[in-house]
TIZA-243875 format. One record per atom (N, C-alpha, C): x, y, z. Coordinates in pm, whole numbers, padded with zeros to 5 digits, always signed. Atoms other than C-alpha are relative to their C-alpha. Layout:
BEGIN
XYZ/...
% end
This chain:
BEGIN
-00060-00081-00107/-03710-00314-01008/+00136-00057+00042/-00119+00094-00095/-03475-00598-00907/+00140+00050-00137/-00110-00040+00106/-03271-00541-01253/+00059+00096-00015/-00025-00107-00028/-03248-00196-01242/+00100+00076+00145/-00070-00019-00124/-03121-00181-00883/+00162-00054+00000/-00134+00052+00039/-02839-00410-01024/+00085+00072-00092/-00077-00052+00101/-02780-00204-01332/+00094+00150+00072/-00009-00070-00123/-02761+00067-01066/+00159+00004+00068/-00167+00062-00088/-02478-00112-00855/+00110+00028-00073/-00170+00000+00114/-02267-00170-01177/+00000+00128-00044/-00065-00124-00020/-02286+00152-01245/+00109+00058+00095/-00057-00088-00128/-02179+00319-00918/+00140-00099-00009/-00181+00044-00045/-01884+00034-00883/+00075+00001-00168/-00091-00047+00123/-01766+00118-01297/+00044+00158+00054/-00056-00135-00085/-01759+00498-01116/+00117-00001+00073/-00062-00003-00116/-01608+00390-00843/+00188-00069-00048/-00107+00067+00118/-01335+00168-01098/+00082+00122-00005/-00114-00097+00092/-01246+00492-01276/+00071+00084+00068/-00087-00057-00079/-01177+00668-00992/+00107-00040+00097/-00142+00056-00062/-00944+00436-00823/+00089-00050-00080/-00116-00030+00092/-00752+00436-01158/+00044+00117-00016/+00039-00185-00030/-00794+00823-01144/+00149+00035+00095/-00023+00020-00116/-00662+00777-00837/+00187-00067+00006/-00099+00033+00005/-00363+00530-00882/+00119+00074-00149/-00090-00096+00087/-00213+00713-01179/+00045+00139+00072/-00048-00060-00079/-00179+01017-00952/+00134-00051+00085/-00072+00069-00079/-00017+00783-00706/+00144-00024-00038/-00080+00021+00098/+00209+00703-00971/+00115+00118-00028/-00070-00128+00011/+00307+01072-01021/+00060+00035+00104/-00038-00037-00069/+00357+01143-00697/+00111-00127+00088/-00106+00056+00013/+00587+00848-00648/+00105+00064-00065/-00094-00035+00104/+00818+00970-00942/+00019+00098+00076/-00112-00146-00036/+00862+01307-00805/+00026+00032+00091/-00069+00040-00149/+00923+01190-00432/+00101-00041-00029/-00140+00070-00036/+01210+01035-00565/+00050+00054-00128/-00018-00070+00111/+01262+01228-00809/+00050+00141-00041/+00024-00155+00053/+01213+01621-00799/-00135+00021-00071/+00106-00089+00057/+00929+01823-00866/-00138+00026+00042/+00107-00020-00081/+00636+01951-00746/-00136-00140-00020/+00067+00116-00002/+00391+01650-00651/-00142+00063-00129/+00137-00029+00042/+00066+01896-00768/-00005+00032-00141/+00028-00104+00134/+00159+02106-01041/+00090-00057-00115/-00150+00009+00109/+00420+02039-01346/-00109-00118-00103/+00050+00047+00131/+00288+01844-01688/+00108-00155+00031/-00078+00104-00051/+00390+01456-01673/+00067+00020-00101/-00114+00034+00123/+00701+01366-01906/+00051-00159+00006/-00036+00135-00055/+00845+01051-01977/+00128+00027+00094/-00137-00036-00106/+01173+00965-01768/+00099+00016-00125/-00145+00022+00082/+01374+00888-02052/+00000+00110-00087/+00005-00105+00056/+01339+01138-02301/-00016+00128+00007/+00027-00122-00109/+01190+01402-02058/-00148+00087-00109/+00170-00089+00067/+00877+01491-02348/-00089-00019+00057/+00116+00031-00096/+00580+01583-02225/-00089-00108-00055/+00112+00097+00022/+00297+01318-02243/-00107+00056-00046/+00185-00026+00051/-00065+01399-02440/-00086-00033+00071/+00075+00055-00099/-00328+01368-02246/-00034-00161-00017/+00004+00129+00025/-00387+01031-02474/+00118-00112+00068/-00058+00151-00087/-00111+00869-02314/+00009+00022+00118/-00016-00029-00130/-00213+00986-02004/-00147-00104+00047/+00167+00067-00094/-00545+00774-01917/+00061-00144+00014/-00043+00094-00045/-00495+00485-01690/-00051-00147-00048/+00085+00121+00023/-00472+00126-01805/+00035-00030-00173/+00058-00022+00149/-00568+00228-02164/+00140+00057-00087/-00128-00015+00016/-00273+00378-02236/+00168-00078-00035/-00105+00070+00015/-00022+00187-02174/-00014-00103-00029/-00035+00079+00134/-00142-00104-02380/-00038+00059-00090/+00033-00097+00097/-00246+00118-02667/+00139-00003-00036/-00142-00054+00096/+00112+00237-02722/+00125-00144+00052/-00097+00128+00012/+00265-00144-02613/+00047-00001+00100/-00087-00015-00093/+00419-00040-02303/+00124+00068-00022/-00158-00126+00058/+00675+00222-02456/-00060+00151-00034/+00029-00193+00015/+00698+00609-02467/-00018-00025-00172/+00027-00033+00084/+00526+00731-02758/+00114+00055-00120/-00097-00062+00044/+00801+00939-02854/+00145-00062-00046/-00145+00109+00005/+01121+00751-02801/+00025-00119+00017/-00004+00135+00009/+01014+00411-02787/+00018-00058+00106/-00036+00118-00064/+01174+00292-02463/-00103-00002+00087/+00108+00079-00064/+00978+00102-02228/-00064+00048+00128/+00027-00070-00074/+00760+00228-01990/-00032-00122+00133/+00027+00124-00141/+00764+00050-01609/-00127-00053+00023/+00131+00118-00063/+00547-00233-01531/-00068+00109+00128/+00074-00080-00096/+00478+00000-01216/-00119+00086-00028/+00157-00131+00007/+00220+00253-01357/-00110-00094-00020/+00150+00035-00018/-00004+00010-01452/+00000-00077+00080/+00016+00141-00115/+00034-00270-01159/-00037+00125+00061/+00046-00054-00098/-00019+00020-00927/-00169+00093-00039/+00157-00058+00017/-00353+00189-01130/-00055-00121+00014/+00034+00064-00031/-00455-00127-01130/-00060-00052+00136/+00008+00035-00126/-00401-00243-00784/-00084+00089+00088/+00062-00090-00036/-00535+00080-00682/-00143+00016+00006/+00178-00016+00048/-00850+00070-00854/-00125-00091+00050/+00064+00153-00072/-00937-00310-00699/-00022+00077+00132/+00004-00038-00129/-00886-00200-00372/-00088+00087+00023/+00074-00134-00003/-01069+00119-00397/-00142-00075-00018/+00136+00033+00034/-01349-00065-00527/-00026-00131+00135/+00040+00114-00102/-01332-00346-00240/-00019+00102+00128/+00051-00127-00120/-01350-00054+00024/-00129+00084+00004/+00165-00016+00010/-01666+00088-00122/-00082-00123+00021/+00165+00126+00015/-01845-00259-00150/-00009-00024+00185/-00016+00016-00123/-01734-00285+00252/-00057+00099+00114/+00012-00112-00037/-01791+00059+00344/-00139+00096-00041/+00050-00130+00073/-01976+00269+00102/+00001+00128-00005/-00039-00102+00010/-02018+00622+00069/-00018+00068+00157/-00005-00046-00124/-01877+00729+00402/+00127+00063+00023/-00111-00079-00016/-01656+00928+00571/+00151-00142+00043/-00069+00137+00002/-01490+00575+00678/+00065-00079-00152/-00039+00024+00165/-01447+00481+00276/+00070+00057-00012/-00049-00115+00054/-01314+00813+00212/+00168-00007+00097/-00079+00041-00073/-01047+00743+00519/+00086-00110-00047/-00067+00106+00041/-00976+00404+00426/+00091+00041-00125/-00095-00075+00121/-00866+00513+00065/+00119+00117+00046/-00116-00059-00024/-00667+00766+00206/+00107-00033+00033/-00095+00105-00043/-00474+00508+00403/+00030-00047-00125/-00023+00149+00124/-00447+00285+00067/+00085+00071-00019/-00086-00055+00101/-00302+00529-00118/+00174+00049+00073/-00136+00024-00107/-00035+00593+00200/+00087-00113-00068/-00050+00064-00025/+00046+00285+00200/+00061-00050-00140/+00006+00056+00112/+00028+00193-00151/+00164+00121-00065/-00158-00057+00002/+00353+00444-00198/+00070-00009+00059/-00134+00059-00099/+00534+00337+00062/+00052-00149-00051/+00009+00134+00031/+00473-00006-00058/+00115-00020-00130/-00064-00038+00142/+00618+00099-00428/+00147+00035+00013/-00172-00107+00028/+00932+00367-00338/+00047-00111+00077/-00092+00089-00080/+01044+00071-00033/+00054-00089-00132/-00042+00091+00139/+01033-00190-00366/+00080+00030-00020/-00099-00055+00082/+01204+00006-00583/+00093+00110+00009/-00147-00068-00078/+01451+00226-00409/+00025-00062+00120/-00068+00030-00138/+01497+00070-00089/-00020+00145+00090/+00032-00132-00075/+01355+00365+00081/-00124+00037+00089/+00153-00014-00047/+01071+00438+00332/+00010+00174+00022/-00021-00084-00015/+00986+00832+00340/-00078+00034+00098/+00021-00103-00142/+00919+01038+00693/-00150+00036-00022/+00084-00072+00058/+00706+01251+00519/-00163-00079-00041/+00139+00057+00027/+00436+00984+00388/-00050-00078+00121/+00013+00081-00128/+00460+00778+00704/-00071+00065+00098/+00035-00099-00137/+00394+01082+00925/-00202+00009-00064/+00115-00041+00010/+00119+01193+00723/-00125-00099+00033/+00067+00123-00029/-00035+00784+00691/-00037+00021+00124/+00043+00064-00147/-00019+00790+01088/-00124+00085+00067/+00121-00095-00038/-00297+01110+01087/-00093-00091-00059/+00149+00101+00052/-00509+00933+00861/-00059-00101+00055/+00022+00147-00077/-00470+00576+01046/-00073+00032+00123/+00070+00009-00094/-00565+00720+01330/-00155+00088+00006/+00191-00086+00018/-00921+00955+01222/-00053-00147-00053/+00081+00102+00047/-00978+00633+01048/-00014-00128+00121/+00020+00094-00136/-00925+00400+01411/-00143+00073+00047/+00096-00052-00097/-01144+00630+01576/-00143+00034-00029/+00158+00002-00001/-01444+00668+01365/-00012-00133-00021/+00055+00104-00002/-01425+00301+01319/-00062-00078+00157/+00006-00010-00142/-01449+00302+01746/+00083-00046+00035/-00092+00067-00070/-01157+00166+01840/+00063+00098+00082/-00052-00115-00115/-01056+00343+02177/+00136+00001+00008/-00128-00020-00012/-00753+00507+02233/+00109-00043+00084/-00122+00030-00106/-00615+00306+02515/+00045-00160-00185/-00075+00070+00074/-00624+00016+02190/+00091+00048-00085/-00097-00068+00127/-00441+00280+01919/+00156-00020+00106/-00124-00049-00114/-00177+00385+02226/+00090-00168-00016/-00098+00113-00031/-00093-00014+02245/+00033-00020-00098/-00061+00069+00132/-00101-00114+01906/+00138+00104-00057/-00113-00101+00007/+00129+00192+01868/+00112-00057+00047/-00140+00015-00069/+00365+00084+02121/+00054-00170-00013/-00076+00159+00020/+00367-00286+02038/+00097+00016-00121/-00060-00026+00110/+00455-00172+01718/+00166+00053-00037/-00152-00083-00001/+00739+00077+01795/+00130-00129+00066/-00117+00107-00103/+00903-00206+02095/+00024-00078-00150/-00116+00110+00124/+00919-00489+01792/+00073+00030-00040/-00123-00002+00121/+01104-00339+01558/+00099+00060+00119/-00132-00125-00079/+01305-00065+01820/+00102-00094+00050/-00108+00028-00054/+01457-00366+02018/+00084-00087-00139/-00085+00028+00119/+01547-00506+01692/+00101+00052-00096/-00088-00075+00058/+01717-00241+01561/+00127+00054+00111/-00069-00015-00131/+01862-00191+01920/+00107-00158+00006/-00090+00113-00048/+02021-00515+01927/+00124-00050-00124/-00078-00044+00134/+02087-00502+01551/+00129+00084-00034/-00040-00089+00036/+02265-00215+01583/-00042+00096-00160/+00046-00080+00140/+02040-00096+01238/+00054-00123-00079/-00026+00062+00085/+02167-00413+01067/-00131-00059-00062/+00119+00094+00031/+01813-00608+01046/-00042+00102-00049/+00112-00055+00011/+01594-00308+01042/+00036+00152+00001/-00023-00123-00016/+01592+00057+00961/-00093+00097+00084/+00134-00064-00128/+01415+00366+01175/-00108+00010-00116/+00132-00014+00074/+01166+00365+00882/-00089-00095+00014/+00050+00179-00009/+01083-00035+00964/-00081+00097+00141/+00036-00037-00114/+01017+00135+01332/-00113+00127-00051/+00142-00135-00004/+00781+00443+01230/-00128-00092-00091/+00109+00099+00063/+00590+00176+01005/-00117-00091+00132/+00079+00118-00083/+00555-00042+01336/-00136+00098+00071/+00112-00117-00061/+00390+00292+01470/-00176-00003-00069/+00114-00008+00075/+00167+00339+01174/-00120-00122+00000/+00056+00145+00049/+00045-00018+01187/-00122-00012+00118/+00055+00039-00098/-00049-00016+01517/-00140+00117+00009/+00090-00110+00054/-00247+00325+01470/-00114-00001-00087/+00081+00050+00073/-00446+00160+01179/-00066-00084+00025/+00113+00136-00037/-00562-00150+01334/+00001-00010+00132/-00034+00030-00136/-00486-00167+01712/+00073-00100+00032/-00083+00104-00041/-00335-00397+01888/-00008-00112-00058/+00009+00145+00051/-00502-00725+01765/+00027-00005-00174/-00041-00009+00140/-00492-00578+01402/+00146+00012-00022/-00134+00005+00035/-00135-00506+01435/+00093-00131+00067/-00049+00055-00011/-00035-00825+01574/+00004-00122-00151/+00055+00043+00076/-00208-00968+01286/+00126-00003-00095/-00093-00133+00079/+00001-00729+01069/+00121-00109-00018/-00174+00027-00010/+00320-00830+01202/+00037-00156-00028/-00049+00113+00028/+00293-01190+01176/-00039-00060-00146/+00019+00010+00133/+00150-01185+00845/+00146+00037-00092/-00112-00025+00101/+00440-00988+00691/+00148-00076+00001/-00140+00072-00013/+00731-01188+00849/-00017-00182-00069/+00079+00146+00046/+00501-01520+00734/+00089-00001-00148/+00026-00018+00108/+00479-01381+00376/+00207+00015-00031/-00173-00067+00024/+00904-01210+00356/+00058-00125+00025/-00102+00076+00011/+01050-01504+00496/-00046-00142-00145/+00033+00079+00128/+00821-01752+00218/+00127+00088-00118/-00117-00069+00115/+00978-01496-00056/+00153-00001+00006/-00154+00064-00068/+01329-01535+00093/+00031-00082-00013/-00084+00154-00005/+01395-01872+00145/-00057-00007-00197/-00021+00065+00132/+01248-01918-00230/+00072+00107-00129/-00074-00056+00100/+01461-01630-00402/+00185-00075+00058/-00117+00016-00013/+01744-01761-00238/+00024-00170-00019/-00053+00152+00024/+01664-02138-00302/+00018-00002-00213/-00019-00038+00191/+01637-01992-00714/+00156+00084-00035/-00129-00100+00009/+01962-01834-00637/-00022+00153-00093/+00011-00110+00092/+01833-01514-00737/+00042+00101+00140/-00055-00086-00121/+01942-01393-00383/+00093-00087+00062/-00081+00081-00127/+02185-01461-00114/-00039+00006+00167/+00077+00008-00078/+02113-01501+00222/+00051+00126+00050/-00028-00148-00015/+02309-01207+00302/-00110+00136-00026/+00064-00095+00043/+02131-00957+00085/-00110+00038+00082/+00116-00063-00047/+01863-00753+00224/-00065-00004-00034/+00130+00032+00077/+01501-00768+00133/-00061+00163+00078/+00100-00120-00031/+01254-00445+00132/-00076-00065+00121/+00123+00083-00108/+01057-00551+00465/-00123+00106+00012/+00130-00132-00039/+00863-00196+00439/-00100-00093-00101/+00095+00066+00095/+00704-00392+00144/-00147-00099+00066/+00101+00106-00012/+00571-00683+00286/-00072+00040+00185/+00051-00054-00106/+00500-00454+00638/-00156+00079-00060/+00104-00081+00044/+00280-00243+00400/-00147-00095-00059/+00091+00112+00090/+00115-00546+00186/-00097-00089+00131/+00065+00095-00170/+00034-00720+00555/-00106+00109+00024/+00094-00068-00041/-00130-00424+00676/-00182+00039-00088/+00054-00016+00116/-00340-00351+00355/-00094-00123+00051/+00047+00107+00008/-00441-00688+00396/-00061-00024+00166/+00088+00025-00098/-00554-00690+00779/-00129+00137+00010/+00096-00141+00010/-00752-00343+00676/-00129-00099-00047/+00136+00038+00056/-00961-00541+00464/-00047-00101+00043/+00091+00124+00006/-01021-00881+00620/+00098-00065+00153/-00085+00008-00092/-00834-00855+00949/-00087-00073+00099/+00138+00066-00081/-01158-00950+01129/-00028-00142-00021/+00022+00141+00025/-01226-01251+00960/+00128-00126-00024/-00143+00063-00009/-00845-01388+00945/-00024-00006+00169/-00006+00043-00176/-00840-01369+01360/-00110-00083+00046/+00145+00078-00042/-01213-01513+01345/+00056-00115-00014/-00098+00159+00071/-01053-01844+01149/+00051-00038+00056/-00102+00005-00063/-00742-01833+01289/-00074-00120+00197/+00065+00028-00105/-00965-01869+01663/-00067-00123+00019/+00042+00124-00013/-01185-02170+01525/+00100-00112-00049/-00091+00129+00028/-00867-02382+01419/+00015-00070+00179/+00004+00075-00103/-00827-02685+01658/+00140+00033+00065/-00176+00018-00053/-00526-02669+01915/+00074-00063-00007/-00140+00108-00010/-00222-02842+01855/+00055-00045+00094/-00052+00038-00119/-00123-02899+02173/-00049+00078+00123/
% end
């Protein structure tokens, strides 16, 4: 009985696998043609470079793109590390939200958030861009997903507004040099997803993590101190990361001894 119940499990989480590769290859698409052109739902994929359409064979996630080496079938050149880091990444996650969750309307939420965030996370990377449009939509989801998790609305309202003040007087004092209004609708979203204590979490996680990456691209001289860094990135990667274990990071955090 006991074996069976296991064979069971690995089933349901190889299911649960294919569909958060399923899942991130979409993600994938609908990246490209946010920044791109073309209808997110409908249209046949193509590569970028050549513009032929794809077979369904080089369309399955993962499998694909080592199969043909990491290059278009057709014209050889190289196809971005992005499609598969993000089916990938996608598919983990997806599967760490069921083992947390299971089959609930809370699972089904959470993933919705991922996949938010998980394109914001991508187009900030690699264009330098946060879009309105996914942000707005993230901040419906963040918040059906606050509220069946119970978190009352006087905590969404703060974590909201702690969120908006950080960045706003920063960009207020900045004049827009530090931080753009997309950094500010993020601080919204953040706070909307976790509340207040999750979004303080948030915020000091991602400035932790951006300034580590900083000081060591710029001690490899692969940056200057000047240059700008994506911060939607490591705003999105923080949050992601207090979704899943935000609880037990503040638990920790609480039993360290005081320093003074």
């Amino acid at each position: 009985m006991e074996s069976s119940s296991v064979a069971f499990q690995l089933v349901v989480n190889f299911g649960v696998v294919l569909f958060g590769l399923a899942l991130g290859s979409f993600l994938n698409v609908v990246i490209y043609r946010l920044m791109h052109g073309g209808s997110v739902a409908l249209g046949r994929s193509a590569c970028p470079h050549c513009k032929k359409t794809l077979a369904p064979a080089d369309l399955i996630p993962l499998a694909s793109f080592v199969a043909l080496g990491g290059r278009c079938r057709s014209c050889k050149k190289p196809i971005s590390w992005q499609y598969p880091l993000v089916e990938f990444l996608t598919a983990v996650l997806t599967l760490v939200l069921w083992n947390a969750y299971g089959l609930t309307l809370e699972w089904a939420l959470a993933v919705a958030l991922l996949a938010f965030l998980i394109v914001t996370f991508t187009i900030d990377l690699r264009y330098r861009v946060i879009l309105d449009g996914v942000v707005f939509s993230a901040m419906i989801v963040a918040t059906l997903l606050s509220l069946v998790q119970g978190r009352t609305a006087e905590s969404l309202l703060l974590g909201a507004g702690i969120g908006f003040a950080f960045f706003f007087l920063q960009y207020a004092i900045s004049k827009g040099r530090w931080i753009g209004g997309g950094d500010i609708r993020l601080g919204v979203l953040i706070g909307l997803a976790l509340g207040w204590k999750g979004a303080l979490l948030a915020l000091v996680l991602a400035y932790l993590s951006g300034s580590v990456i900083a000081i060591t691209l710029v001690a490899t001289k692969k940056r200057a101190w000047k240059d700008p860094i994506p911060f939607g990135t490591f705003l999105t990667a923080a949050t992601v990361t207090a979704l899943l274990a935000g609880d037990q990071i503040i638990a920790w955090y609480l039993k360290l001894p005081l320093l003074f």
